[in-house]
C-alpha positions in Angstrom: -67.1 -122.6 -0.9 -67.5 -126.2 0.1 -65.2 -128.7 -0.1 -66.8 -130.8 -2.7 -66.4 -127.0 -4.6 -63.3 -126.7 -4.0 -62.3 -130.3 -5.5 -64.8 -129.8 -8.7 -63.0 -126.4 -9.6 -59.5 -128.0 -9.0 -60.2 -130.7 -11.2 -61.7 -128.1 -13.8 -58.2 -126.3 -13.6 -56.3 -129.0 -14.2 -58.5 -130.3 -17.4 -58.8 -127.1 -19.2 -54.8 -126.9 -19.9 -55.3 -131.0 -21.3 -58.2 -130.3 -23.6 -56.8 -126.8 -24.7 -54.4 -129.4 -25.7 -56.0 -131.8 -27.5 -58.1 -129.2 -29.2 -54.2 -127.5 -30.5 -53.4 -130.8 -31.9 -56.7 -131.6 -33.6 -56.5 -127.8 -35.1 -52.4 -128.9 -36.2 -54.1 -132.1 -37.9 -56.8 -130.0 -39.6 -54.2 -127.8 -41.0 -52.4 -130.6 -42.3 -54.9 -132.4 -43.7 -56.3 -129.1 -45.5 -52.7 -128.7 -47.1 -52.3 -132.0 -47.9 -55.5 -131.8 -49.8 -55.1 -128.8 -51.5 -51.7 -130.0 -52.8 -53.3 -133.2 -54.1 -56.2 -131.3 -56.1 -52.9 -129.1 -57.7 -51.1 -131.7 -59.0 -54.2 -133.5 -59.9 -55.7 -130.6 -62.1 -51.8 -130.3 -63.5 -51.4 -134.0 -64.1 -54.9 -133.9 -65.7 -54.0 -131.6 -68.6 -56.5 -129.1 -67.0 -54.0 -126.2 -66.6 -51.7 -125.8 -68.9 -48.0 -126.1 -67.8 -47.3 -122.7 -69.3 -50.3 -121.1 -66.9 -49.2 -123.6 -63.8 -46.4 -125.7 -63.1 -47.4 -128.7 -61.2 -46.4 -129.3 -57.7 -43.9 -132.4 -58.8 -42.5 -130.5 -61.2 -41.6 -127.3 -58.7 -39.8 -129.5 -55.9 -37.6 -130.8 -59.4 -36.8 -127.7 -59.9 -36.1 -126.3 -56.1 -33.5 -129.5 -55.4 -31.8 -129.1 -58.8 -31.3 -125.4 -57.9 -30.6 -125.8 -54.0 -27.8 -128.7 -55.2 -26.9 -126.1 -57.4 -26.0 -123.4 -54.6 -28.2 -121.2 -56.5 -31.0 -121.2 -54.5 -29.6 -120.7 -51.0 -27.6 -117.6 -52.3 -30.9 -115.6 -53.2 -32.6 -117.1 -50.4 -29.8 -115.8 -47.7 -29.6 -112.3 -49.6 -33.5 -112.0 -49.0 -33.1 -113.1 -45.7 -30.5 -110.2 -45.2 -32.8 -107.6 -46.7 -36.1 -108.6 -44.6 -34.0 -108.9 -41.7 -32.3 -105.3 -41.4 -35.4 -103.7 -42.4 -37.6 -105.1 -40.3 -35.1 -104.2 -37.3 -35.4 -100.5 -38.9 -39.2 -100.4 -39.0 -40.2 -102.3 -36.0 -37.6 -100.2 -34.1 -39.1 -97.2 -35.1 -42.3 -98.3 -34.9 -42.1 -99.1 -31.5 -40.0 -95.8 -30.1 -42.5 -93.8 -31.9 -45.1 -95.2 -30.1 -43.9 -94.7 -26.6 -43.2 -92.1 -27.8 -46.4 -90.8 -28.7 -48.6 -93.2 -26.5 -46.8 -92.0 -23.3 -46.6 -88.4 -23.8 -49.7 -86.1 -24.6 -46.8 -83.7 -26.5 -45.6 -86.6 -28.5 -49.3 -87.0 -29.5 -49.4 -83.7 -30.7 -46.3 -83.3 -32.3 -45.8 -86.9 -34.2 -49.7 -88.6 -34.6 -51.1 -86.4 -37.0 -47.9 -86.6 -39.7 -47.2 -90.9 -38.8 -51.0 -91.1 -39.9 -50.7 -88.8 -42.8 -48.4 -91.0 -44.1 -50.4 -93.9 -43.0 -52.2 -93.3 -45.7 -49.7 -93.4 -48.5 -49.5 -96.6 -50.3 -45.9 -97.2 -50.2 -45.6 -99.2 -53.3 -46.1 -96.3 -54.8 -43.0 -94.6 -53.1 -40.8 -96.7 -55.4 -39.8 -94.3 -57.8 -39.4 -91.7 -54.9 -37.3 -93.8 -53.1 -34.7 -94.9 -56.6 -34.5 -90.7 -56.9 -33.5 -90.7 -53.1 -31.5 -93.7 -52.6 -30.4 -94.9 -56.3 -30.4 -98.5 -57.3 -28.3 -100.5 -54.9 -29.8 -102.2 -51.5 -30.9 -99.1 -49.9 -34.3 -98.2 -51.5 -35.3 -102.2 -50.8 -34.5 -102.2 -47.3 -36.0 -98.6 -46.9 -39.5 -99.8 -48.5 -39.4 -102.8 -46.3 -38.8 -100.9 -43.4 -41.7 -98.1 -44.1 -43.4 -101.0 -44.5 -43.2 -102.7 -41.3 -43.1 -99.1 -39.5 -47.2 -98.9 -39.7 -48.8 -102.1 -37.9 -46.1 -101.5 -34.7 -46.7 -97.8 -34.4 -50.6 -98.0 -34.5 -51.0 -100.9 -32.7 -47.7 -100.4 -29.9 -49.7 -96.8 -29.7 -53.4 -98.4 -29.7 -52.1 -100.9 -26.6 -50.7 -98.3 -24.7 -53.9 -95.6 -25.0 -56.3 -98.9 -24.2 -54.6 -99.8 -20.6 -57.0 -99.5 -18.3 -56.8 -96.3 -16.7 -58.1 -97.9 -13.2 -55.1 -100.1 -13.0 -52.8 -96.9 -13.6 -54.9 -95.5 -10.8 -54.2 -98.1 -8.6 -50.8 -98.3 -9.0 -50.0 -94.5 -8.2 -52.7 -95.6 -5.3 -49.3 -97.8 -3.9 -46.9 -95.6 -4.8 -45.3 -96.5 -8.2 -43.3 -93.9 -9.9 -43.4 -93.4 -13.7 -40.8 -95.4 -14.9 -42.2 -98.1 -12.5 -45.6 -97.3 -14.1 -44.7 -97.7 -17.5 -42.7 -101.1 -16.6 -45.0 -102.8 -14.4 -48.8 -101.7 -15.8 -48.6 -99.9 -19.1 -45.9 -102.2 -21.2 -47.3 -105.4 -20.0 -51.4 -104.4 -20.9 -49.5 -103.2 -24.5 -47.4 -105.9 -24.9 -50.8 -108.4 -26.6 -51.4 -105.2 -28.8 -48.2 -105.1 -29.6 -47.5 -108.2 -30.4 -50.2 -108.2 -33.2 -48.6 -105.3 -35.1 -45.4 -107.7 -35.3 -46.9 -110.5 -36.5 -48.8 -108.2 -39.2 -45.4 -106.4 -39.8 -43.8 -109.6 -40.7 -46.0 -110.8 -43.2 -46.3 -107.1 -45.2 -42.2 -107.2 -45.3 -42.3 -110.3 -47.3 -45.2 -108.7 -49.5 -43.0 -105.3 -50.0 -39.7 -107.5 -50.6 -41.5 -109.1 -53.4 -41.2 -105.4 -55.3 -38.9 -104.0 -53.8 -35.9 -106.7 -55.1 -37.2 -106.2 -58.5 -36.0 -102.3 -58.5 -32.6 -103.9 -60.6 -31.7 -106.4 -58.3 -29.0 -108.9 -58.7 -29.7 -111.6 -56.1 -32.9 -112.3 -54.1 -35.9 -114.6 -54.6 -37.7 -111.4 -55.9 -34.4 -111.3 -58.9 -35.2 -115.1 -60.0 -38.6 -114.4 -60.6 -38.3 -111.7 -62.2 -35.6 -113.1 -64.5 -37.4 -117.0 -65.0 -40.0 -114.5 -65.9 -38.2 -113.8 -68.8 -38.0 -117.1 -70.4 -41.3 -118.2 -69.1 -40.0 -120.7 -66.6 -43.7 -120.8 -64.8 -42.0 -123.5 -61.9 -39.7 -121.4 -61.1 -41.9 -118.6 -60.7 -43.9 -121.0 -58.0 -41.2 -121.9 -56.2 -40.3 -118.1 -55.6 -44.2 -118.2 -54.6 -43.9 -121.0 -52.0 -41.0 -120.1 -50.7 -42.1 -116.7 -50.1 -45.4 -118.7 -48.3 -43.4 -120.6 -45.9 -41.4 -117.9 -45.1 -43.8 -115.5 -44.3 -45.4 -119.1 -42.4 -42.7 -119.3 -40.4 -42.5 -116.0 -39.1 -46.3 -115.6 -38.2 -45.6 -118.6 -36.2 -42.6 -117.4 -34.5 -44.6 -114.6 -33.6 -47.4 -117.0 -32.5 -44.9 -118.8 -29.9 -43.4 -115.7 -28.6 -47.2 -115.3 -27.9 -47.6 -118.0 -26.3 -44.5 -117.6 -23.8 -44.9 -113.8 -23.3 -47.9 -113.9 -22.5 -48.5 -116.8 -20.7 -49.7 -115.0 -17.8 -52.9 -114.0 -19.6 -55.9 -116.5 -19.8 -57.2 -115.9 -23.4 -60.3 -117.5 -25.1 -58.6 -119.9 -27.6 -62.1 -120.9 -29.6 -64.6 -123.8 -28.7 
């Protein structure tokens, strides 16, 4: 390579970091914009008489109601006992999720043994285990964190397991080549080339655990986002309803990107396509 070469590809180096950049913000700009809009058109359509406050409370209307319950104390109660739920069974299921796959992904007899049942039950739509689970586990918090936790189970098994069996088998070649024993392997070749796979079943995990929690804490729950919409539902309070609706949004928001930064920082070491 030349020196003139040489200088053309440093200089393309050094610019693709600054306009991955500038494209990130444009993209954060877009979003906000698109938000903003969409917001705009639902209060307009509210404001306008169009929707009927019964069908649709309008956006004004639900931030009244969130402050006068979060000055309340109300809010932050059922928001932390949700919090609580989501939290311990997501540790459950992504715990399992991921042991599950090792073991499995690892070990031909774990195959055998464990693949066949996990995707039997794959299959099994587990709203539909909540009356199974009150027989099993009564009333109280145990069948909601069980139903969250099945549910987050799925995406980090099957895609832990997927990342594992897609490692390149040269690279496994080449490192017994040098001498790497199998824990050394597993640490240095086969959990790194998971770990992107992996990382998608989270971030798909922790957007169906918000989707379960909204049934599962109204199985005769006292407290929880899930519990005030289910009882506003009663007397046909339609912004409170929302509210349990956006908050729910953000949330799950807020995870995906948590996930999306952890991305970012794990896997720094990879050079991904990031769109044009």
């Amino acid at each position: 390579m030349t020196r003139t070469q040489s200088m053309i590809a440093a200089d393309g180096a050094r610019s693709a970091p600054e306009s991955a950049r500038r494209t990130w913000k444009d993209v954060r700009w877009t979003r906000v914009l698109v938000l903003l809009f969409l917001l705009f058109a639902w209060q307009a359509v509210t404001s306008l008489g169009l929707v009927s406050p019964r069908v649709l409370a309008s956006p004004s209307t639900v931030a009244q109601t969130g402050l006068a319950l979060l000055a309340s104390g109300e809010l932050p109660r059922h928001l932390w006992v949700s919090l609580g739920r989501v939290s311990r069974g997501l540790a459950l299921g992504v715990s399992a999720g991921v042991t599950l796959a090792l073991i499995t992904g690892l070990f031909r007899l774990g195959e055998d043994l464990l693949d066949a049942p996990i995707q039997m039950l794959r299959t099994l739509p587990v709203l539909a285990l909540v009356p199974l689970f009150i027989l099993w586990f009564g009333i109280g918090e145990t069948p909601k964190i069980a139903l969250v936790s099945l549910g987050t189970f799925f995406p980090v098994y099957v895609n832990t397991y997927a990342g594992i069996r897609s490692v390149d088998n040269r690279l496994v070649e080449a490192a017994t080549t040098l001498g790497l024993g199998r824990l050394d392997l597993v640490a240095h070749v086969v959990l790194p080339g998971a770990l992107p796979t992996a990382l998608v079943g989270l971030r798909h995990s922790m957007g169906v655990a918000w989707l379960v929690l909204v049934i599962s804490e109204q199985i005769n729950a006292t407290a929880g986002i899930g519990y005030l919409m289910t009882n506003a539902r009663e007397f046909l309070r339609t912004d409170i309803i929302v509210l349990g609706l956006v908050i729910y949004a953000l949330l799950g928001l807020s995870t995906d990107l948590f996930v999306r930064w952890l991305e970012r920082n794990v896997l720094s070491w990879r050079a991904a396509f990031a769109g044009r």
